[in-house]
Kinemage of the C-alpha trace (Angstrom):
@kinemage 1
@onewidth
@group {chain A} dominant
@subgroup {mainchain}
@vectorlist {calphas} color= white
{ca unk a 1} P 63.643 -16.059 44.809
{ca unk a 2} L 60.848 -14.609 43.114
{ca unk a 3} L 58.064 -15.353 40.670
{ca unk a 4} L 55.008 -14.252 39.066
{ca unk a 5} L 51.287 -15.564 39.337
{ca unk a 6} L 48.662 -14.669 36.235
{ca unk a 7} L 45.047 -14.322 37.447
{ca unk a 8} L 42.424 -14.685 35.123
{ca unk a 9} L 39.615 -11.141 35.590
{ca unk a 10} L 36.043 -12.668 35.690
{ca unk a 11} L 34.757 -9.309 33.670
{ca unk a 12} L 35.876 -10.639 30.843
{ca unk a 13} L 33.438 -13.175 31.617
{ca unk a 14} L 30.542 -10.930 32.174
{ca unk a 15} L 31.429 -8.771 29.243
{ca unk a 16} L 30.769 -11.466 26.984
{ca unk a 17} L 27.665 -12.914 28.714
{ca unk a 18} L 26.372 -9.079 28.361
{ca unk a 19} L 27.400 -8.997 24.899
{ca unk a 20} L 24.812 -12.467 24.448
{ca unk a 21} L 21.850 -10.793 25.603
{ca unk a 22} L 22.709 -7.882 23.623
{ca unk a 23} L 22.525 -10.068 19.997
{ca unk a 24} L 19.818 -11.628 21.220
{ca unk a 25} L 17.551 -9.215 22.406
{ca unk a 26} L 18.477 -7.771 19.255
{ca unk a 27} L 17.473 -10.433 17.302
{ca unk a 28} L 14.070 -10.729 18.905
{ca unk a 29} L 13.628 -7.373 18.562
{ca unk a 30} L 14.636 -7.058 14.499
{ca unk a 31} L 13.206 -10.595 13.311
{ca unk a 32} L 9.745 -9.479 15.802
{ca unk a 33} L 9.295 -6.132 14.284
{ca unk a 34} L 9.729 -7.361 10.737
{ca unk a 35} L 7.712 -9.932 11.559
{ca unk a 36} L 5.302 -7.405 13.147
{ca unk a 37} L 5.503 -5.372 9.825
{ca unk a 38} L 4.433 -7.999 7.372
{ca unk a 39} L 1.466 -8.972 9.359
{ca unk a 40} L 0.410 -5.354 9.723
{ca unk a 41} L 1.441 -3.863 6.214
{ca unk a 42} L 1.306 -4.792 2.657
{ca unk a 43} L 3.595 -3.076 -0.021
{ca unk a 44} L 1.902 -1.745 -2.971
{ca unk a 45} L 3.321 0.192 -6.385
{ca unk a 46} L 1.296 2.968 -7.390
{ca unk a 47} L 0.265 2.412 -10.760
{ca unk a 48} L -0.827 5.550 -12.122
{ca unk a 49} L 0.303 9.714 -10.793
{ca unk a 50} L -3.404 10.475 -10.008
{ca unk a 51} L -2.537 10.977 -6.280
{ca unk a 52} L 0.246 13.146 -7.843
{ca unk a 53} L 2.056 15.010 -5.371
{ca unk a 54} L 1.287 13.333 -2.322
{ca unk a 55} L 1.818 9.812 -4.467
{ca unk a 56} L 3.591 9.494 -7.581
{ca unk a 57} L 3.798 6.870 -10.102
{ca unk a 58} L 6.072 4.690 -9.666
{ca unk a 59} L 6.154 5.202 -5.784
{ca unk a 60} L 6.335 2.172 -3.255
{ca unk a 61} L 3.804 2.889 -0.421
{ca unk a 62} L 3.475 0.541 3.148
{ca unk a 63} L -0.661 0.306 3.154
{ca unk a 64} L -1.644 -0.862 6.819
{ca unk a 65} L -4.127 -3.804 6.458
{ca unk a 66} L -7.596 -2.631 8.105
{ca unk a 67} L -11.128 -3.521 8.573
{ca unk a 68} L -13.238 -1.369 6.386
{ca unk a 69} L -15.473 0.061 9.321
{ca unk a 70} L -11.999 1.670 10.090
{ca unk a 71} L -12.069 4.139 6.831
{ca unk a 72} L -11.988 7.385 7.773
{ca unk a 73} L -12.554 10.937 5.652
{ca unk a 74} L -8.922 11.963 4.822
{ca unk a 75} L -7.175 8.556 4.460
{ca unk a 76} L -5.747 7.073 0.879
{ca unk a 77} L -6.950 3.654 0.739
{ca unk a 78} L -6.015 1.016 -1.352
{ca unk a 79} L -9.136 -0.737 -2.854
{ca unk a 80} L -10.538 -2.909 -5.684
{ca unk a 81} L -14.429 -2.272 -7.373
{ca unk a 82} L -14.840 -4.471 -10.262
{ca unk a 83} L -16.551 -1.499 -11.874
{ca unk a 84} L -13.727 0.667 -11.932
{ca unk a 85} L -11.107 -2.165 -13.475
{ca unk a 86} L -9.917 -4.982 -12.960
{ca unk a 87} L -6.918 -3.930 -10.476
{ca unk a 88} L -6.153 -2.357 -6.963
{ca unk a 89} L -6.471 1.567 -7.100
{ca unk a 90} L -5.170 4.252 -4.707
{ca unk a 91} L -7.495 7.440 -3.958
{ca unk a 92} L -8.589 9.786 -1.293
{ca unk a 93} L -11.818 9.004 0.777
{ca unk a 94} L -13.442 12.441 0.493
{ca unk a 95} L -16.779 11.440 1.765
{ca unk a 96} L -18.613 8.253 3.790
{ca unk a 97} L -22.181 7.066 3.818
{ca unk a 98} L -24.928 9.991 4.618
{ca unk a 99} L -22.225 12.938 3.525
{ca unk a 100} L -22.988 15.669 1.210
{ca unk a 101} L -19.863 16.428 -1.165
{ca unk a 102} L -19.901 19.039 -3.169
{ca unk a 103} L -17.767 21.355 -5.207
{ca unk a 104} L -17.609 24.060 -4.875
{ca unk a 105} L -17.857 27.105 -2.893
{ca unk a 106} L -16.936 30.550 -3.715
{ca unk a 107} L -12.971 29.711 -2.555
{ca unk a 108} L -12.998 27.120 -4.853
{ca unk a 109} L -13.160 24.545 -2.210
{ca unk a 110} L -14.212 20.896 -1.594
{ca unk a 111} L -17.459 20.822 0.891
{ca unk a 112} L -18.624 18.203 2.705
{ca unk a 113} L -21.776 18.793 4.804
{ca unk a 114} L -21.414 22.408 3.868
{ca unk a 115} L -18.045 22.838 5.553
{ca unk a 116} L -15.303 24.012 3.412
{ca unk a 117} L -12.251 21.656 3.307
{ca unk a 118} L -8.657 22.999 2.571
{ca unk a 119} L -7.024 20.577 0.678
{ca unk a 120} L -3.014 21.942 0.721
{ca unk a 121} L -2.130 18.317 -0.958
{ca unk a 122} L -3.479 19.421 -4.321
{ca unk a 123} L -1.519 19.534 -7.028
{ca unk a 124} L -1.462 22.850 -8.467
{ca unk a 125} L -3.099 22.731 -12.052
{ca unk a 126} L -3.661 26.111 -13.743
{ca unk a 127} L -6.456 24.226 -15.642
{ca unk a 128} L -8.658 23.441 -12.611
{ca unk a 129} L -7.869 27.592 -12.166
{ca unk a 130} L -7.500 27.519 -8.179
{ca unk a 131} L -10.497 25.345 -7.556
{ca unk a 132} L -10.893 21.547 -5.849
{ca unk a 133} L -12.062 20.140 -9.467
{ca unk a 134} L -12.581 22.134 -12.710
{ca unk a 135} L -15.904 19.959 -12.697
{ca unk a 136} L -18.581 20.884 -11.129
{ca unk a 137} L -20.827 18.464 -8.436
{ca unk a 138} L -23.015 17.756 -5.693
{ca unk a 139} L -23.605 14.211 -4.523
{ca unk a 140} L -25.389 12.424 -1.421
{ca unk a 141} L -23.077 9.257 -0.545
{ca unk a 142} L -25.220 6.436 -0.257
{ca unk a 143} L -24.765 4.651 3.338
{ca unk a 144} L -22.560 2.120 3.827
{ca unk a 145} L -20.219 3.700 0.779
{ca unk a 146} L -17.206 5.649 0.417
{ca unk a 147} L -16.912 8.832 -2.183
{ca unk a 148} L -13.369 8.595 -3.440
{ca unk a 149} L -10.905 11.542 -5.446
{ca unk a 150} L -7.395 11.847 -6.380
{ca unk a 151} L -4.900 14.307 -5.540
{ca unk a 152} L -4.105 15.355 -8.919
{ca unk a 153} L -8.205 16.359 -9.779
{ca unk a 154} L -7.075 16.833 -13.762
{ca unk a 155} L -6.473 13.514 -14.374
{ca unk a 156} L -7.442 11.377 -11.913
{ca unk a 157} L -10.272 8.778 -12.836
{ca unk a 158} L -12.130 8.844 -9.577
{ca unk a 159} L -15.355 9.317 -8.342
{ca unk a 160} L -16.656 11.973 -10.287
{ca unk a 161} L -16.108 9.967 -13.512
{ca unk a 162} L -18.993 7.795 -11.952
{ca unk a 163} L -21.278 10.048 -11.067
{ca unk a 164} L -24.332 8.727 -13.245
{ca unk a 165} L -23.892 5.459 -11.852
{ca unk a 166} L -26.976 3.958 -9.573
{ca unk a 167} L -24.687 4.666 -6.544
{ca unk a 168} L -23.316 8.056 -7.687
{ca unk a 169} L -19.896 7.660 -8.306
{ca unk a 170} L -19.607 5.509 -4.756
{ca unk a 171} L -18.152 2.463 -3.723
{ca unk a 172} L -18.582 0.280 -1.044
{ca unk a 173} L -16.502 -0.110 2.159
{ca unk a 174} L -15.950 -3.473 1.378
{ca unk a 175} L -13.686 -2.802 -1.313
{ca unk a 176} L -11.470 -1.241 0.575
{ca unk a 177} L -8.338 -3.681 2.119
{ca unk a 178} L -5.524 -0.926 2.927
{ca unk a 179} L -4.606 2.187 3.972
{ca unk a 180} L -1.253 4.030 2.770
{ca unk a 181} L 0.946 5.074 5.945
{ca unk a 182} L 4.104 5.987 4.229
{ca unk a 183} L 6.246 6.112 0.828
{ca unk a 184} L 8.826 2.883 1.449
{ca unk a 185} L 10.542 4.396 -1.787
{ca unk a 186} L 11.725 6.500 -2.924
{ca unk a 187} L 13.306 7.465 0.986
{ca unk a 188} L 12.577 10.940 1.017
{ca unk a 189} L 8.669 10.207 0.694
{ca unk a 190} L 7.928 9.975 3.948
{ca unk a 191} L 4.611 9.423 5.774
{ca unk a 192} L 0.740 10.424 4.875
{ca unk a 193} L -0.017 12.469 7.551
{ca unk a 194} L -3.668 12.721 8.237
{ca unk a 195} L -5.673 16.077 6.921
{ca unk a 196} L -5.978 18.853 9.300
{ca unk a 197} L -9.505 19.443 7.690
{ca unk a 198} L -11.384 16.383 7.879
{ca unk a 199} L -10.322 16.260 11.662
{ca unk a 200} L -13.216 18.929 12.504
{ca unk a 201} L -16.168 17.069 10.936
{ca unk a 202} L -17.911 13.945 13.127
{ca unk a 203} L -15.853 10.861 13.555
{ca unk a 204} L -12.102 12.968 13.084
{ca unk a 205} L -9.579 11.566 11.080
{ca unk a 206} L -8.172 8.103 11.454
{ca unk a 207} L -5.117 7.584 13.869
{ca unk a 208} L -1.302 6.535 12.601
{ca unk a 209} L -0.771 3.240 12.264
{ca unk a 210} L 2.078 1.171 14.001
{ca unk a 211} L 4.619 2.057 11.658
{ca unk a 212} L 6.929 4.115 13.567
{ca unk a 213} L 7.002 1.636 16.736
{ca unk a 214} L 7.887 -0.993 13.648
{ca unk a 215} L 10.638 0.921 12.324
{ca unk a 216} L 11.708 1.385 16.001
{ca unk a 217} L 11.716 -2.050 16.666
{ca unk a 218} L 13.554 -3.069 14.194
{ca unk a 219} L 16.696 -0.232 14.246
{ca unk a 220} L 17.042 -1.197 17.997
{ca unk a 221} L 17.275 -4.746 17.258
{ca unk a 222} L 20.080 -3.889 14.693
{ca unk a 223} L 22.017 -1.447 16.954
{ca unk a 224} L 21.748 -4.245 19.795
{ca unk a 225} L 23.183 -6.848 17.466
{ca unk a 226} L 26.357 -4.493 15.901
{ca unk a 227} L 26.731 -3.256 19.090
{ca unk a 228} L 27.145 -7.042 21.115
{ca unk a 229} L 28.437 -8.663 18.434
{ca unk a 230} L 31.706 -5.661 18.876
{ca unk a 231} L 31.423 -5.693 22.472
{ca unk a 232} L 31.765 -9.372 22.415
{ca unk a 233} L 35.440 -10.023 21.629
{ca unk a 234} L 36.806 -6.517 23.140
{ca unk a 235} L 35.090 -8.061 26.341
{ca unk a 236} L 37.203 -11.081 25.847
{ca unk a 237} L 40.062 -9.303 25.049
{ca unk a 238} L 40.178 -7.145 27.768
{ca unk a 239} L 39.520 -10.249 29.861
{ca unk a 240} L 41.847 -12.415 28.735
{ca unk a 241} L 45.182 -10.368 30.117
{ca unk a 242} L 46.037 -11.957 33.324
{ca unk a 243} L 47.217 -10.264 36.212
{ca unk a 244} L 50.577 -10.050 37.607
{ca unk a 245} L 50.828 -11.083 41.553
{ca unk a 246} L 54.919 -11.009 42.244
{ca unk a 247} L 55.078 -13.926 44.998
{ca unk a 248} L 58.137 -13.942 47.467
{ca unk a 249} L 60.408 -17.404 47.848
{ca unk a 250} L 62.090 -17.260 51.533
């Protein structure tokens, strides 16, 4: 006489104790890098298309929180002066405390400190006729102070709308409270890279923000949880057949 003996398989077992730390690694990792996100960044809508092409209006930008000592030449800040309005603005930091900004030289360039800056996020405007602004300027940036311009030099209201203020079109550090990293929408925007220019005058450009180790964070925290939440039952599935031992009755 024979029978038949089912054995339970004990990776079954570890298949779904695998699948566990999968979700919740996961989870630390997603909830932790949103959570890491919304200390770090603040989302802002741009307002107005004077940072036209590099922001339009309309856009959703991720500004990384910062102290103001952390400005750098090159960066598009987020910042608030009472006497330019009454709400947040988004411009280009062109010059800092002790610069020289000027424009401009025979190429039709920006200067700052007598070096010529190639600006390749300009929007082309056949009124400014190939130059950094149709208007003409030279201006010593008072210390402690930021000189500020948009993209799009034809309509932006920026610095040079200032200029016959006390502090020459300036404002200071301390207005500043972000910097833009990247376009959240539309999707195709993309990150604000950091201008190639600036990087050869004293002090460089500032350095990326934490945005990419963020967005890291949080797509392997998602692939962790699809991925053990699926492994999960096909572990137990797989687990669950018994094997067959045929036993032998003398």
């Amino acid at each position: 006489m024979s029978g038949t003996v089912r054995t339970s398989d004990g990776g079954g077992r570890l298949g779904s104790a695998l699948s566990g730390l999968a979700v919740a690694v996961g989870c630390v990792l997603f909830l932790g890098g949103f959570a890491w996100g919304a200390v770090e960044y603040k989302p802002y809508t741009v307002p107005t298309d004077s940072m036209t092409p590099t922001v339009k209006v309309g856009d959703r930008v991720l500004a990384q929180r910062i102290d103001s000592s952390a400005v750098h030449r090159g960066d598009v800040v987020i910042f608030q002066d009472p006497d330019w309005g009454d709400m947040p603005m988004v411009k280009r930091v062109v010059g800092v405390g002790g610069d020289k900004v000027a424009c401009c030289d025979t190429r039709g360039r920006l200067t700052v400190n007598g070096n010529g800056i190639n600006e390749p996020y300009l929007n082309a405007d056949p009124l400014s006729k190939g130059r950094a602004s149709a208007m003409g300027f030279t201006v010593k940036v008072p210390a402690g102070r930021l000189f500020l311009l948009g993209d799009e030099r034809t309509n932006s209201m920026d610095s040079r709308v200032h200029l016959q203020d006390a502090d020459h079109g300036s404002v200071p550090r301390s207005t500043v409270s972000a910097r833009v990293d990247a376009i959240a929408w539309p999707l195709s925007g993309g990150t604000i890279g950091r201008p190639e220019a600036f990087a050869a005058l004293p002090g460089g450009v500032s350095q990326p923000g934490p945005l990419k180790l963020v967005v890291a964070a949080v797509l392997a925290g998602v692939v962790l949880i699809l991925g053990g939440s699926v492994y999960g039952p096909l572990a137990r599935g797989l687990g669950g057949r018994k094997k067959k031992v045929a036993v032998g009755v003398g």
